[in-house]
N, C-alpha and C positions, 0 to 999 in steps of 0.2 A: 371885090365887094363880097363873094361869098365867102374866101376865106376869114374875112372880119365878121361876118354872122356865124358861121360855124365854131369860131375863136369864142365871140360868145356867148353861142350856145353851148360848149362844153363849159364853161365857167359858172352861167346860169343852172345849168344841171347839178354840176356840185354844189353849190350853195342851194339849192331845192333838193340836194339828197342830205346834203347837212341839218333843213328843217324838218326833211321825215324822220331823220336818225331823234332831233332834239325831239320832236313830238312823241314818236313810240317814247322815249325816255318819260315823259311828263304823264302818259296815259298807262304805263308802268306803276308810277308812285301815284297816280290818283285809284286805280284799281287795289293795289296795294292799300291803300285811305280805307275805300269804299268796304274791301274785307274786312278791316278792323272793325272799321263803325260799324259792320254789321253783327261781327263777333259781339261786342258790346251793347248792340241793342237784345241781340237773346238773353246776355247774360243780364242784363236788366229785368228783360220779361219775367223769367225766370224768378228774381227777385223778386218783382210783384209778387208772385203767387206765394210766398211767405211774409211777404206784408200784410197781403187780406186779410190774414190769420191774427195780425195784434188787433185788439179792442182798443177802441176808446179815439182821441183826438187825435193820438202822435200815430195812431196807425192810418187812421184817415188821410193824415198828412201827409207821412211816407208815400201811400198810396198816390194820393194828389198829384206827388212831387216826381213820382217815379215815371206817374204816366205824362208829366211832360217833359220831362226828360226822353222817353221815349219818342213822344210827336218832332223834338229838334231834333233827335236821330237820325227818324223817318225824313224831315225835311234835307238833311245833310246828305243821305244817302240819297235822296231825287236828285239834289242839287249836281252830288258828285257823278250819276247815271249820267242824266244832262249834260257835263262836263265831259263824260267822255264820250256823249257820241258827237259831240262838236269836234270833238278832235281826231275820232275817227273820219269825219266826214271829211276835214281840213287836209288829212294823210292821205284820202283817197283823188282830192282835189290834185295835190300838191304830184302824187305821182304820175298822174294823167298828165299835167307839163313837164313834167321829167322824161316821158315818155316823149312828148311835141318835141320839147330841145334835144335829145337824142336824135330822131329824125333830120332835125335841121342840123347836126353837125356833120351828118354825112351827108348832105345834099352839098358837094361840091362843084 
């Protein structure tokens, strides 16, 4: 009986060190995300401040348009923060039973 728990628990292990391997990967390219959009929200800011500077409707608009261009930035980047501390959280889950199943494969 224990060697069919230990059987698998090694099994269980690698496939929960397969999901931490998949997860770093995914919290990689959303961090990766997270830099650009942010790259992109200064070079926007940025922008404003030589929008201010045209007169009349079309500068108003610009302006308008920049600063909510801006605000879905700002939300994207919460969004994507948010996203990866769930998955940091889900990594730190996931290795804690990686650690359980390791135990139980030497419990023979």
């Amino acid at each position: 009986m224990f060697n069919s728990l230990s059987t698998e628990a090694v099994l269980d292990e690698k496939e929960v060190r397969q999901a931490i391997t998949f997860l770093n990967k995914m919290l990689s390219s959303i961090e990766s995300i997270s830099h650009s959009t942010k790259d992109h929200a200064i070079q926007l800011a940025e922008s404003e401040v030589v929008l201010e500077q045209w007169q009349g409707v079309s500068g108003e608009k610009a302006v308008a348009d920049t600063n909510q261009c801006l605000t879905q930035l700002s939300n994207i980047i919460e969004a994507l923060d948010n996203e990866k501390l769930t998955i940091i959280r889900t990594i730190n889950d996931l290795e804690v039973n990686a650690k359980m199943l390791a135990t139980l494969k030497y419990q023979d």
